[in-house]
HTML snippet that shows the backbone in 3Dmol.js (N, CA, C, O; Angstrom):
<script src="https://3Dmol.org/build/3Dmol-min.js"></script>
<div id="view" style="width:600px;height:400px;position:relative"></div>
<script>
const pdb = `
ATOM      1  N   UNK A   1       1.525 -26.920  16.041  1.00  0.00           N
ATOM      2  CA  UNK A   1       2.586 -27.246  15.103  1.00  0.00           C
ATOM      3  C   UNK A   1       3.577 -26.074  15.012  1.00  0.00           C
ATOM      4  O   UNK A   1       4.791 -26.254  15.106  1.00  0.00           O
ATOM      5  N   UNK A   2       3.051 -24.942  14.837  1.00  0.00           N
ATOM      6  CA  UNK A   2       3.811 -23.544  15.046  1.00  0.00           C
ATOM      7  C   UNK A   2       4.377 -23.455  15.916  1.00  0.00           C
ATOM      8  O   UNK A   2       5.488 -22.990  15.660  1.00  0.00           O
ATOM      9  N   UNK A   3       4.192 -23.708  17.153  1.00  0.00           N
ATOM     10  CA  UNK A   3       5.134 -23.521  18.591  1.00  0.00           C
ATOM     11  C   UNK A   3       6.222 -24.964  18.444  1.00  0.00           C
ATOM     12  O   UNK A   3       7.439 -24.783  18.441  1.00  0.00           O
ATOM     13  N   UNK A   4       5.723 -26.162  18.344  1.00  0.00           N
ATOM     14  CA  UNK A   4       6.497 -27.362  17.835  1.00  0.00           C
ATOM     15  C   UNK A   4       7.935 -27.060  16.952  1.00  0.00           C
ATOM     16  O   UNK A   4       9.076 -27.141  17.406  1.00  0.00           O
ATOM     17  N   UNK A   5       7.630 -26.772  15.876  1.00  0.00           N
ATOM     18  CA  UNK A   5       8.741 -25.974  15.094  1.00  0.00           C
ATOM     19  C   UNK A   5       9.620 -24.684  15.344  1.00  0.00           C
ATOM     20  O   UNK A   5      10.711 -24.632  14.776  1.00  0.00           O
ATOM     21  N   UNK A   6       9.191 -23.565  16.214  1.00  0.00           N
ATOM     22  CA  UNK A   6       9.603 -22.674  16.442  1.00  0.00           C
ATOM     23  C   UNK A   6      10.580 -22.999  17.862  1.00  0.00           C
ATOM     24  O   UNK A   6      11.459 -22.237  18.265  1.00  0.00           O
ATOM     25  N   UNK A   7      10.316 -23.908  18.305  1.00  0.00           N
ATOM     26  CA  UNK A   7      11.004 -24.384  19.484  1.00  0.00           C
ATOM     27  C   UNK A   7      12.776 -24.922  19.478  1.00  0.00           C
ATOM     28  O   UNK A   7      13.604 -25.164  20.356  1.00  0.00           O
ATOM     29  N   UNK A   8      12.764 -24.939  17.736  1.00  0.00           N
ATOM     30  CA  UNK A   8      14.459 -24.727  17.738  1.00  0.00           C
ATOM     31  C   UNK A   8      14.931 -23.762  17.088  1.00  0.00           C
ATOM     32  O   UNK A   8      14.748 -23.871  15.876  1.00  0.00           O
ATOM     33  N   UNK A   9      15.610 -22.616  17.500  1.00  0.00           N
ATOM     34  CA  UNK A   9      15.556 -21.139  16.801  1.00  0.00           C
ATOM     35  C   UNK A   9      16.119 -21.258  15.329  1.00  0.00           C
ATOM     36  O   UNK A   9      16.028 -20.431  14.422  1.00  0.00           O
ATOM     37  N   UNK A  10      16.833 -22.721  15.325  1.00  0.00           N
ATOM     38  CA  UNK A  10      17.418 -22.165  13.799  1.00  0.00           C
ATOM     39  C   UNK A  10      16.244 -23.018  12.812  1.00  0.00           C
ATOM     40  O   UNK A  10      16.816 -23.358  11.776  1.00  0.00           O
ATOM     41  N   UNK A  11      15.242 -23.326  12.815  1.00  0.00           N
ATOM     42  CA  UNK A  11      14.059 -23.870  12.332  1.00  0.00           C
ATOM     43  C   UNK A  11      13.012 -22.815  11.862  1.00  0.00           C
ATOM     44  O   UNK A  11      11.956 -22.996  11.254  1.00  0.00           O
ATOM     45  N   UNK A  12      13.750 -21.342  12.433  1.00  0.00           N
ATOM     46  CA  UNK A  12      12.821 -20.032  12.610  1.00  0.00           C
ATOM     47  C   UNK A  12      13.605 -19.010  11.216  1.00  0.00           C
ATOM     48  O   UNK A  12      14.394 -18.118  11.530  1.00  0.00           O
ATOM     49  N   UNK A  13      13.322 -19.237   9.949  1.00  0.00           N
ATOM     50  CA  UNK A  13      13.798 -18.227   9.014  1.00  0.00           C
ATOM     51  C   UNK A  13      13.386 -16.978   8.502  1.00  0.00           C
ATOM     52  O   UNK A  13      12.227 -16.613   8.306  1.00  0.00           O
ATOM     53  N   UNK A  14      14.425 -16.357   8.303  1.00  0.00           N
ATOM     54  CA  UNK A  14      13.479 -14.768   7.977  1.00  0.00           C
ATOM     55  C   UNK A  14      13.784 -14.631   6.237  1.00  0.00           C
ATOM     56  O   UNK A  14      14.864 -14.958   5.746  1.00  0.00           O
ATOM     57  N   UNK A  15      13.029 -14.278   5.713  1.00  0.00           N
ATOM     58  CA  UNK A  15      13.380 -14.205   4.153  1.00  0.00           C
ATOM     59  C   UNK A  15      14.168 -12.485   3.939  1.00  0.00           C
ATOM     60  O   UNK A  15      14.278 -11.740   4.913  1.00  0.00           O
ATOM     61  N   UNK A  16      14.484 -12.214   3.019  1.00  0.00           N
ATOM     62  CA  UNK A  16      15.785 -10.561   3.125  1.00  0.00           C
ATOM     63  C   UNK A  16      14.104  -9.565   3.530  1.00  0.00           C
ATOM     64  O   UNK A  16      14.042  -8.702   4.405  1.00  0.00           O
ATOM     65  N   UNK A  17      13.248  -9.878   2.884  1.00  0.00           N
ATOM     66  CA  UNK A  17      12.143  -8.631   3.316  1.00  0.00           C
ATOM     67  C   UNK A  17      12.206  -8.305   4.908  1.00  0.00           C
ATOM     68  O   UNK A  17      12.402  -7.210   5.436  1.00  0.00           O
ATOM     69  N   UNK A  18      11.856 -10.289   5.870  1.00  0.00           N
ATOM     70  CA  UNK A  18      11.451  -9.817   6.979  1.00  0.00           C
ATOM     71  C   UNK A  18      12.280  -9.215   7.431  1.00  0.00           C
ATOM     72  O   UNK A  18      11.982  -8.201   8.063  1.00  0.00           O
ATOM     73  N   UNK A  19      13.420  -9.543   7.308  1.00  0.00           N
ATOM     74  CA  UNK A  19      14.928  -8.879   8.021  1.00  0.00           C
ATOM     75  C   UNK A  19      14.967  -7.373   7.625  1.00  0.00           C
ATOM     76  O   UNK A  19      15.261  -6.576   8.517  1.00  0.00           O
ATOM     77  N   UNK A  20      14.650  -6.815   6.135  1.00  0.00           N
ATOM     78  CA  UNK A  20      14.811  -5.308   5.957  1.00  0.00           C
ATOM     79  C   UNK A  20      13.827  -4.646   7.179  1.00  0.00           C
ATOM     80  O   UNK A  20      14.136  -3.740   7.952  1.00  0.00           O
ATOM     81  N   UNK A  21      12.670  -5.318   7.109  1.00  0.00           N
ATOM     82  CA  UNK A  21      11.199  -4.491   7.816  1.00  0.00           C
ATOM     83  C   UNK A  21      11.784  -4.580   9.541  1.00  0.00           C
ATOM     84  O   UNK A  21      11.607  -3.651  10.329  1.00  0.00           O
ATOM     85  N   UNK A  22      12.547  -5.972   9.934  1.00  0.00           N
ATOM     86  CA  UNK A  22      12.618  -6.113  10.938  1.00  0.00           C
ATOM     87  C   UNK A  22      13.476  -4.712  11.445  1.00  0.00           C
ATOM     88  O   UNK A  22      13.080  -3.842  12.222  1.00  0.00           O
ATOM     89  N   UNK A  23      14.601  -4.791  10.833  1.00  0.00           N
ATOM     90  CA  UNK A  23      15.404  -3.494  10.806  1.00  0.00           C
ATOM     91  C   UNK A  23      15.482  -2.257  11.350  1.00  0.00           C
ATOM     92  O   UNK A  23      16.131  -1.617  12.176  1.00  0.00           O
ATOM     93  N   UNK A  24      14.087  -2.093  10.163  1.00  0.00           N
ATOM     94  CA  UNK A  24      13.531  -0.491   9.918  1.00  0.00           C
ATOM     95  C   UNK A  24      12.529  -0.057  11.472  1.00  0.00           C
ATOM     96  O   UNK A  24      12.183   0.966  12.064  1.00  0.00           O
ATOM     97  N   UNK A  25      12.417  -1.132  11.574  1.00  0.00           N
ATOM     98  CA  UNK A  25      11.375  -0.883  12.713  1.00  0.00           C
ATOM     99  C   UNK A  25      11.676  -1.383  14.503  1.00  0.00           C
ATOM    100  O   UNK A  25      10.871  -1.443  15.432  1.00  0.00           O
ATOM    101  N   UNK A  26      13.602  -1.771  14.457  1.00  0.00           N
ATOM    102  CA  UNK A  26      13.844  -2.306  15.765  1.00  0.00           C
ATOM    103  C   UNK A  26      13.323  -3.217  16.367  1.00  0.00           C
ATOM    104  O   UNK A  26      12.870  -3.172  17.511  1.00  0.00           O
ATOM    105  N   UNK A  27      13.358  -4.489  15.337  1.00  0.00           N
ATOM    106  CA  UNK A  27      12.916  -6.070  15.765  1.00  0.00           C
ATOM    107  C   UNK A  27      14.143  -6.738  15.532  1.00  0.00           C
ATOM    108  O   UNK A  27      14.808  -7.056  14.545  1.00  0.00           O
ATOM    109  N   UNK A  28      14.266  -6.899  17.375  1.00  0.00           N
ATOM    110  CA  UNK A  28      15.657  -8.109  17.468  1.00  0.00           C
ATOM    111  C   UNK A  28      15.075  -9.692  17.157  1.00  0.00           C
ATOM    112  O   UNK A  28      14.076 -10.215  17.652  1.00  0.00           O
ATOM    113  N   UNK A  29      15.945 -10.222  16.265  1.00  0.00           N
ATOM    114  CA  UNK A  29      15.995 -11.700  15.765  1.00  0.00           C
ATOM    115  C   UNK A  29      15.215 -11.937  16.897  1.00  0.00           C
ATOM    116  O   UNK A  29      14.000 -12.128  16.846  1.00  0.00           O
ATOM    117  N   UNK A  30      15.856 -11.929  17.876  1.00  0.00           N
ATOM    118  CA  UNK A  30      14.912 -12.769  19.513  1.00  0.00           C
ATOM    119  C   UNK A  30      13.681 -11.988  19.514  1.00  0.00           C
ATOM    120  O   UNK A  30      12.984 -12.795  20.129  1.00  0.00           O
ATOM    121  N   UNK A  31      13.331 -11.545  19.405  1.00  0.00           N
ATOM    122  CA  UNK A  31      11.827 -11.016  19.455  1.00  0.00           C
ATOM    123  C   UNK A  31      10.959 -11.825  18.451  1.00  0.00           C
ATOM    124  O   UNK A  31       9.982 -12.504  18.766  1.00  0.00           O
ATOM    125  N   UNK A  32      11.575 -11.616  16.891  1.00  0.00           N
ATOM    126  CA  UNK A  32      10.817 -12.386  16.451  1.00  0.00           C
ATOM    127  C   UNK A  32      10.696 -14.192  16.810  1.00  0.00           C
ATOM    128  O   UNK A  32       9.696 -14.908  16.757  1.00  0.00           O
ATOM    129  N   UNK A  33      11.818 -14.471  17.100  1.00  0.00           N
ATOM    130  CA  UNK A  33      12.111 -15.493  17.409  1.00  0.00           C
ATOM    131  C   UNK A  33      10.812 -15.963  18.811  1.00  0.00           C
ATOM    132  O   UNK A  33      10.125 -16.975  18.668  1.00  0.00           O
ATOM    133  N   UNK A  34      10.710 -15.307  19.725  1.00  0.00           N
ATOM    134  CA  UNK A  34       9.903 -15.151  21.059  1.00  0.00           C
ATOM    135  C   UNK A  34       8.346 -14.898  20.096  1.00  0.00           C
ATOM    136  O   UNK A  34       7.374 -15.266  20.755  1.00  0.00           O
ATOM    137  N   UNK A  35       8.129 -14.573  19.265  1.00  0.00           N
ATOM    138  CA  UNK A  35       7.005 -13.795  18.923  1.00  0.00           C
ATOM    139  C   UNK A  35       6.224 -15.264  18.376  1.00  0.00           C
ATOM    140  O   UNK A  35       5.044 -15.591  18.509  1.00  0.00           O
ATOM    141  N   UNK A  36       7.291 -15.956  17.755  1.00  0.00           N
ATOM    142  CA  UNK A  36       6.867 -17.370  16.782  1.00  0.00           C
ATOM    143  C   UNK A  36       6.429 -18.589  17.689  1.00  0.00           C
ATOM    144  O   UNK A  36       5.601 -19.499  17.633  1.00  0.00           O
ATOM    145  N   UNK A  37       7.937 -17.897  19.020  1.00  0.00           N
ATOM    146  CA  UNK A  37       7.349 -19.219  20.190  1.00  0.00           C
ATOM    147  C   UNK A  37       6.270 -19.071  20.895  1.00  0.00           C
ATOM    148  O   UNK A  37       5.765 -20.053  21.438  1.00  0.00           O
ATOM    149  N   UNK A  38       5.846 -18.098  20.988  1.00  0.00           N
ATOM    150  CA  UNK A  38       4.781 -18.105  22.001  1.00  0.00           C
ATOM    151  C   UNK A  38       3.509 -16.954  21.824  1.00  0.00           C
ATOM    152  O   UNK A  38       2.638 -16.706  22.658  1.00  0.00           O
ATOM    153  N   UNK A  39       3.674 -16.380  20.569  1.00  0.00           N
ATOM    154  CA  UNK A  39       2.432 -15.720  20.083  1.00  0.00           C
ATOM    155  C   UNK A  39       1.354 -16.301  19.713  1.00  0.00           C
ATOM    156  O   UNK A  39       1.241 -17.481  19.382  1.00  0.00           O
ATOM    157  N   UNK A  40       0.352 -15.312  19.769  1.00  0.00           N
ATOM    158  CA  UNK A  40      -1.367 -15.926  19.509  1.00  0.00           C
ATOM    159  C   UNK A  40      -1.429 -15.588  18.030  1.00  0.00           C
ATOM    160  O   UNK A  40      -1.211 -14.489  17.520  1.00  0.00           O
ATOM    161  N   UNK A  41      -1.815 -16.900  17.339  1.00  0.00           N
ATOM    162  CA  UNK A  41      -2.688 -16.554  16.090  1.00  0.00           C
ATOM    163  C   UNK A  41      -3.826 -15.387  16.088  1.00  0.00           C
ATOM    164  O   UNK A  41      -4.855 -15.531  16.747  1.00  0.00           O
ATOM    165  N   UNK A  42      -3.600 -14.320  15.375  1.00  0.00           N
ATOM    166  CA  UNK A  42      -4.330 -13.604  15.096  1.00  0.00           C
ATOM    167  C   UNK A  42      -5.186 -13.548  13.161  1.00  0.00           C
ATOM    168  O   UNK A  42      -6.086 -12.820  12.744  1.00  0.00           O
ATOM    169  N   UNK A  43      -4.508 -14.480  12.551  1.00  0.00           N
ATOM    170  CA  UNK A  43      -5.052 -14.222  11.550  1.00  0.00           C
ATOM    171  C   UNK A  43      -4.311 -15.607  10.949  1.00  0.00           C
ATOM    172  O   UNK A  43      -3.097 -15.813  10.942  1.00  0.00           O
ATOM    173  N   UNK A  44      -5.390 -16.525  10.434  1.00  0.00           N
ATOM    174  CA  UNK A  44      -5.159 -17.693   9.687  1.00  0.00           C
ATOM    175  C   UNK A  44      -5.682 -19.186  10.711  1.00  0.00           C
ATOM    176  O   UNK A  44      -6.692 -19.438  11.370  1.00  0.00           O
ATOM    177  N   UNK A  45      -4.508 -19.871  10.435  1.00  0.00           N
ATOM    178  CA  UNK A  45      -4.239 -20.414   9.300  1.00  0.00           C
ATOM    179  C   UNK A  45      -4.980 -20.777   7.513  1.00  0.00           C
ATOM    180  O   UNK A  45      -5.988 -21.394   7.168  1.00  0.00           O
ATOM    181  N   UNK A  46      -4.210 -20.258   6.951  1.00  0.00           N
ATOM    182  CA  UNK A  46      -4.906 -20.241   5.533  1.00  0.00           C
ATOM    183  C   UNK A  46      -3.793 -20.821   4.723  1.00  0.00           C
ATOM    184  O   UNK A  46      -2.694 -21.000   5.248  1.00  0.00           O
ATOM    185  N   UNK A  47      -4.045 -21.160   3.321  1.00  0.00           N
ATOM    186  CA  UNK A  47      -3.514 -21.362   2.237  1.00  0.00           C
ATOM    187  C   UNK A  47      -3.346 -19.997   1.504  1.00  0.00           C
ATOM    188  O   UNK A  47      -4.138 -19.124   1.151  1.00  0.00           O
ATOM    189  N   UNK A  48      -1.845 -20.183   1.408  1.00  0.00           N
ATOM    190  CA  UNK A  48      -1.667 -18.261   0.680  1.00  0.00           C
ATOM    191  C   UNK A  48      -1.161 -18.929  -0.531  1.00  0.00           C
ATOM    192  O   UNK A  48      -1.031 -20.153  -0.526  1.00  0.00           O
ATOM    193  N   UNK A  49      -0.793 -18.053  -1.826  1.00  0.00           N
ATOM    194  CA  UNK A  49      -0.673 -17.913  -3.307  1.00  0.00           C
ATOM    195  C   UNK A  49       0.377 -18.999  -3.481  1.00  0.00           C
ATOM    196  O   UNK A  49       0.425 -19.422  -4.636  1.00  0.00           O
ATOM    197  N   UNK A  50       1.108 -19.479  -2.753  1.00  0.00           N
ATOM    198  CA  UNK A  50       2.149 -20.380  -3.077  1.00  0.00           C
ATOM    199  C   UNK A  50       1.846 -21.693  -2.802  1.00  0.00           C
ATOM    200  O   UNK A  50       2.389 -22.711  -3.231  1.00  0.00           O
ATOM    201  N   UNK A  51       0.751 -21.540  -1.899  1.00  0.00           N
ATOM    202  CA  UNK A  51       0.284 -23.171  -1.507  1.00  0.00           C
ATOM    203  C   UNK A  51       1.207 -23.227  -0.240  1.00  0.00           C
ATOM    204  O   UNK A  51       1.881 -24.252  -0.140  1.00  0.00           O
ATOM    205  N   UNK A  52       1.314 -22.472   0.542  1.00  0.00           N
ATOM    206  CA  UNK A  52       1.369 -22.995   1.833  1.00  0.00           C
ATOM    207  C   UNK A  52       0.719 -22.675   2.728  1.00  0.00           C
ATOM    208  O   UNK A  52      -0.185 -21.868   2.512  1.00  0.00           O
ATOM    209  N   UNK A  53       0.948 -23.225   4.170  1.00  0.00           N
ATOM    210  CA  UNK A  53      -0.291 -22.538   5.324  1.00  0.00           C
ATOM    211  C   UNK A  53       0.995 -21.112   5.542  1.00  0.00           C
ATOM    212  O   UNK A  53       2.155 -20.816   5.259  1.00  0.00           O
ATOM    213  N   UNK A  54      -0.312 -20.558   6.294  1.00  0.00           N
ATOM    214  CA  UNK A  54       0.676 -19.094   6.318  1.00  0.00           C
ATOM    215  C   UNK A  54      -0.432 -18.941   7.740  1.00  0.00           C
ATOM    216  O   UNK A  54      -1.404 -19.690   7.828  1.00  0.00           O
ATOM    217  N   UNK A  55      -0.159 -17.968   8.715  1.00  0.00           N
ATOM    218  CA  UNK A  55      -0.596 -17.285   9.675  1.00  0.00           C
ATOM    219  C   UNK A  55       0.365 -15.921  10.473  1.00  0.00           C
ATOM    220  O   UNK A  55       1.571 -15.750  10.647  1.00  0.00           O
ATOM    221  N   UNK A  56      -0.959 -15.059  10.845  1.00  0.00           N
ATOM    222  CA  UNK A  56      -0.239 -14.317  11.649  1.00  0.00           C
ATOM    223  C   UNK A  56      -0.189 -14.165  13.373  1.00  0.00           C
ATOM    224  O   UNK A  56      -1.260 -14.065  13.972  1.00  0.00           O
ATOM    225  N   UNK A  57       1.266 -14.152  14.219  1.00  0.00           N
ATOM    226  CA  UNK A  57       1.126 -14.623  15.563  1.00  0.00           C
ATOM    227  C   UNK A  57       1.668 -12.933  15.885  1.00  0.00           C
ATOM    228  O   UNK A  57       2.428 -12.327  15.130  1.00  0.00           O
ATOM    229  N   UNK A  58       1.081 -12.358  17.181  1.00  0.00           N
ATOM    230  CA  UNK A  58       1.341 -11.410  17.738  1.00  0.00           C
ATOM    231  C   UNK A  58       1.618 -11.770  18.999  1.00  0.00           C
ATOM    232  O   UNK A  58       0.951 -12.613  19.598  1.00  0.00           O
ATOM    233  N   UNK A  59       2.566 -11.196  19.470  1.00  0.00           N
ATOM    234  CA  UNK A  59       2.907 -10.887  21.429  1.00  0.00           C
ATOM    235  C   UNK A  59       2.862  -9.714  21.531  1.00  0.00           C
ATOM    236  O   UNK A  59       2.882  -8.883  20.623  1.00  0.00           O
ATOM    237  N   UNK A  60       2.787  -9.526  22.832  1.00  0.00           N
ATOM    238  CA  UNK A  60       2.800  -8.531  23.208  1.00  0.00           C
ATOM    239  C   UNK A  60       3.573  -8.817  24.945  1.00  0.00           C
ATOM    240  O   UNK A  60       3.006  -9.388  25.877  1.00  0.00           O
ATOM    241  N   UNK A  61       4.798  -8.302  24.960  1.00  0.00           N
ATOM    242  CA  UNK A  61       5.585  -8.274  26.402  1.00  0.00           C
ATOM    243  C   UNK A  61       6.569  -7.267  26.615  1.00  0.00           C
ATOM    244  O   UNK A  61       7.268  -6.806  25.713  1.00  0.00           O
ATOM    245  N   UNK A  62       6.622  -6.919  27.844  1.00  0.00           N
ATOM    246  CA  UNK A  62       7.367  -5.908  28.538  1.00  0.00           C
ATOM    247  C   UNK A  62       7.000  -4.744  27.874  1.00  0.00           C
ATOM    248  O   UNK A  62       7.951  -4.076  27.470  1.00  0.00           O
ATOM    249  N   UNK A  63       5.880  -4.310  27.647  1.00  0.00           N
ATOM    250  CA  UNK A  63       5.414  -3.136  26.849  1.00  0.00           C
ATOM    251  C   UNK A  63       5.718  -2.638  25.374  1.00  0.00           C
ATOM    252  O   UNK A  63       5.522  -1.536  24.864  1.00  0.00           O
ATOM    253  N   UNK A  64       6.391  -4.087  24.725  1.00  0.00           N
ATOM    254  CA  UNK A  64       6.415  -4.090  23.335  1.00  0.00           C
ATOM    255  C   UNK A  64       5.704  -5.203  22.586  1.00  0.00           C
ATOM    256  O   UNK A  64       5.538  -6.353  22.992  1.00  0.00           O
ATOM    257  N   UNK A  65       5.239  -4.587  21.215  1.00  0.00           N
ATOM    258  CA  UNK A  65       4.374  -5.199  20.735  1.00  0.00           C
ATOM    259  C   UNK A  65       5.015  -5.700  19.113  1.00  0.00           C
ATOM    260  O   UNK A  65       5.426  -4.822  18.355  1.00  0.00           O
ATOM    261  N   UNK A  66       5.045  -7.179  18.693  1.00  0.00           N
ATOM    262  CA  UNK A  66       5.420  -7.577  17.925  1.00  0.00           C
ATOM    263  C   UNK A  66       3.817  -8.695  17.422  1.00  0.00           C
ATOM    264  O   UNK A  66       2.983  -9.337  18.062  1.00  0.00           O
ATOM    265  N   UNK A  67       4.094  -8.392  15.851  1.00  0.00           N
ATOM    266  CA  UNK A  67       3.616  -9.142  15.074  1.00  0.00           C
ATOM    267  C   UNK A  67       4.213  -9.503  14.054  1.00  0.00           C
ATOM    268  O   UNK A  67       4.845  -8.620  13.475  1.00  0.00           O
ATOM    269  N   UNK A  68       4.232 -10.731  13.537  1.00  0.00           N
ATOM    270  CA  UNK A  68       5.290 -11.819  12.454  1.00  0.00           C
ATOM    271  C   UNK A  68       3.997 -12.251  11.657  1.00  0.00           C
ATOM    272  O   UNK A  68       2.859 -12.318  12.122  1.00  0.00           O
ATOM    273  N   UNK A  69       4.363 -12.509  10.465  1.00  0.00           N
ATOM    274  CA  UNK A  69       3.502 -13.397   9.329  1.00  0.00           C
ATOM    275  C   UNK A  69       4.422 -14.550   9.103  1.00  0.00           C
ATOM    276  O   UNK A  69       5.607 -14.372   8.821  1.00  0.00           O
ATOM    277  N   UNK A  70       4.108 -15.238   9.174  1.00  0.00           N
ATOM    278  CA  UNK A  70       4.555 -16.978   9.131  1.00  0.00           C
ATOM    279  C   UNK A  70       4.292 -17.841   8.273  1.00  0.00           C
ATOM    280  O   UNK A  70       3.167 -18.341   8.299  1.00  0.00           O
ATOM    281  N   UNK A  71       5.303 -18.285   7.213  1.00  0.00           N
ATOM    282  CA  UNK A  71       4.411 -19.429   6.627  1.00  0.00           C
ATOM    283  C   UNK A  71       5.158 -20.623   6.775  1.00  0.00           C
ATOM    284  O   UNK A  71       6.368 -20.659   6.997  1.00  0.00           O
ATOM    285  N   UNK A  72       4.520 -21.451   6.667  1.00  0.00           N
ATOM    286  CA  UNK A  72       4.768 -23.019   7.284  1.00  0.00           C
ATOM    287  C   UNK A  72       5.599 -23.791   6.304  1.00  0.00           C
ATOM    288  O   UNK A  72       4.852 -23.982   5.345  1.00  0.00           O
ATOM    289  N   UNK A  73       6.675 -24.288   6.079  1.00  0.00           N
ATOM    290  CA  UNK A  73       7.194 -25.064   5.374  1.00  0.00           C
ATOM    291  C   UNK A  73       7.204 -26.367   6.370  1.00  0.00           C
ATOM    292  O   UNK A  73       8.106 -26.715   7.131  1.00  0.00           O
ATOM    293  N   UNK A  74       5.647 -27.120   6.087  1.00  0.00           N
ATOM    294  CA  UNK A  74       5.071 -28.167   7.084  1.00  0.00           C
ATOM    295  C   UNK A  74       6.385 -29.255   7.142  1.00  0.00           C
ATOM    296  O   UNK A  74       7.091 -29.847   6.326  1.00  0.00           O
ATOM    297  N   UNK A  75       6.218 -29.103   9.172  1.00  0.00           N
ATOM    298  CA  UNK A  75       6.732 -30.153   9.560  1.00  0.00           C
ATOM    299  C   UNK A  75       8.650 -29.815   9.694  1.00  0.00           C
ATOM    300  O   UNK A  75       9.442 -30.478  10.364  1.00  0.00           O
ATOM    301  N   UNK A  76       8.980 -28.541   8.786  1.00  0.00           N
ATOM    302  CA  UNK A  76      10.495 -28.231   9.048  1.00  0.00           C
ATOM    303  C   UNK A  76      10.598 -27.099   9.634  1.00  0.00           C
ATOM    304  O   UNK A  76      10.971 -26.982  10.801  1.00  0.00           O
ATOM    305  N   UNK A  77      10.215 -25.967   8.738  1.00  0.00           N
ATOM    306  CA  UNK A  77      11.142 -24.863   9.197  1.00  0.00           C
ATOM    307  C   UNK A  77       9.426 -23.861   9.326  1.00  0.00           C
ATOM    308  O   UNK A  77       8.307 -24.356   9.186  1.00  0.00           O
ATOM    309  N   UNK A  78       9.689 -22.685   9.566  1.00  0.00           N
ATOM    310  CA  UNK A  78       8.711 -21.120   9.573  1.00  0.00           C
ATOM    311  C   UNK A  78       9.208 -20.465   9.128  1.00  0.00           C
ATOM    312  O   UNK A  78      10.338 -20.176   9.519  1.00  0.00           O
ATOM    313  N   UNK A  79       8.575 -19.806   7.948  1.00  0.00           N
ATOM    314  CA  UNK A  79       9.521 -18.735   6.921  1.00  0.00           C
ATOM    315  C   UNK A  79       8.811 -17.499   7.724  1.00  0.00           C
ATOM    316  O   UNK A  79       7.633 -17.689   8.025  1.00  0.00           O
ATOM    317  N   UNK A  80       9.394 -16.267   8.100  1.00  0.00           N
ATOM    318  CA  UNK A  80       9.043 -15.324   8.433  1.00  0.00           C
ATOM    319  C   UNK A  80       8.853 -14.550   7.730  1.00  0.00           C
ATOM    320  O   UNK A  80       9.867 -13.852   7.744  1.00  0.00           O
ATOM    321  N   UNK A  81       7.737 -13.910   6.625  1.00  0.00           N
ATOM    322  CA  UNK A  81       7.437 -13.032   5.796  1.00  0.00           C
ATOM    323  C   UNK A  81       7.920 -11.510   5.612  1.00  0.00           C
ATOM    324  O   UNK A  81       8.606 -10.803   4.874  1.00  0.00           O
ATOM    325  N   UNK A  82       7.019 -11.462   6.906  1.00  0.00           N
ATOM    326  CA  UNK A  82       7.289  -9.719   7.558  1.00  0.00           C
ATOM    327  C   UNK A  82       7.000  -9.598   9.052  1.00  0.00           C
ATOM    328  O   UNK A  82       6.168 -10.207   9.725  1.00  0.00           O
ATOM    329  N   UNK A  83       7.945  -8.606   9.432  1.00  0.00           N
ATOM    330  CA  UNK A  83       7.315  -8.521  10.953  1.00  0.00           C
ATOM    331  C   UNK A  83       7.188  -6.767  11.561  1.00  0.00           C
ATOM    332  O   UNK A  83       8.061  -5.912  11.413  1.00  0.00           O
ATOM    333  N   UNK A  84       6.002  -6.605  12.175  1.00  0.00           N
ATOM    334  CA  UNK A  84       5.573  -5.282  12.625  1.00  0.00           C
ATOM    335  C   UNK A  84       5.175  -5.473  13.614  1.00  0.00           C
ATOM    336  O   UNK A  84       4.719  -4.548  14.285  1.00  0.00           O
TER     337      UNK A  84
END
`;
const viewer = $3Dmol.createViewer("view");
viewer.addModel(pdb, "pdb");
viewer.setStyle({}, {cartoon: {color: "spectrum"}});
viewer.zoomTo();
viewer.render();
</script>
């Protein structure tokens, strides 16, 4: 369902946090964007404090390493939490 949704980039949102962290730490939109399409669950799917599914997907390519926290606004969009 995560790769399903992430498969149209503007379906892929970052909330002002992920974007500050993305920032601070030299994560291009397309990375995270690449990270949502085709990263491995490393942690979840779960129900987090708001009542949604949430998970975390990591890649790792061309000798950089990205991880995104994701939560699911089922069936539309992927809110991007934070990304490291």
């Amino acid at each position: 369902m995560i790769r399903e949704i992430a498969a149209e980039s503007g379906r892929i949102v970052l909330i002002p946090h992920a974007r500050k962290r993305a920032a601070q730490r030299s994560i291009s939109r397309r990375q995270v964007e690449r990270c949502c399409q085709k990263g491995t669950i490393t942690e979840g799917p779960f129900l987090n404090a708001k009542v949604q599914w949430q998970a975390t997907l990591y890649r790792h390519a061309a000798g950089e390493e990205v991880t995104c926290v994701v939560a699911i606004e089922w069936a539309t969009h992927l809110i991007v939490i934070t990304a490291f």
